[in-house]
C-alpha positions, 0 to 999 in steps of 0.5 A: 376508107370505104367505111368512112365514106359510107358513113358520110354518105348516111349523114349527107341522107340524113341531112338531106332528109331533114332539109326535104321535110323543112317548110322552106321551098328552098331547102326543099331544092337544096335537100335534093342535091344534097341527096343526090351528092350522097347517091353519088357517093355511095355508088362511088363506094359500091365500086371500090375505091381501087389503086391501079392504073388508066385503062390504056392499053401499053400504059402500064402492066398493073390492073386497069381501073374500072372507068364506068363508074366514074362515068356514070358519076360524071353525067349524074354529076351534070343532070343534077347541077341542070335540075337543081339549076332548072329548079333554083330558077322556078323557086326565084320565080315563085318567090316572085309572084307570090312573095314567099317561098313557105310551102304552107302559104303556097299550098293555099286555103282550104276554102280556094 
């Protein structure tokens, strides 16, 4: 199962790393969260995907799970939904004043 994860985890970068290169903006913003989706699941991976049971003491005599990584996850999870928010919100806004969203157009001439 590990391994199947990983392997997603490769295709999610690679995805997002042809999105990153595009010349949209927001393919841009949506590369970066598909890229942090697969950080999420590669950390997730790195620490085990492990049967056990909650980490209350008097719940149980199995071996509690590690929490923290999930912990870590979940507030990676929130940061990355506020700047991928933030930054969908700055897109609409350019595309408003400017009229497109091509990152060639916005770049400029040369001559300016």
């Amino acid at each position: 199962m590990e391994t199947l994860i990983t392997i997603l985890a490769g295709i999610l970068v690679t995805v997002a790393t042809y999105l990153i290169l595009s010349k949209s903006l927001i393919r841009v913003i949506l590369g970066t969260a598909i890229l942090s989706h697969a950080a999420h699941l590669l950390i997730i991976t790195m620490a085990g995907l492990k049967n056990g049971s909650v980490p209350i003491i008097g719940e149980g005599d199995a071996i509690p799970v590690d929490p923290l990584p999930q912990a870590l996850i979940l507030t990676s999870i929130v940061i990355s939904f506020a700047v991928t928010a933030v930054s969908l919100v700055l897109a609409y806004r350019t595309y408003q004043e400017t009229g497109t969203d091509k990152l060639d157009e916005l770049r400029g001439d040369r001559n300016e």
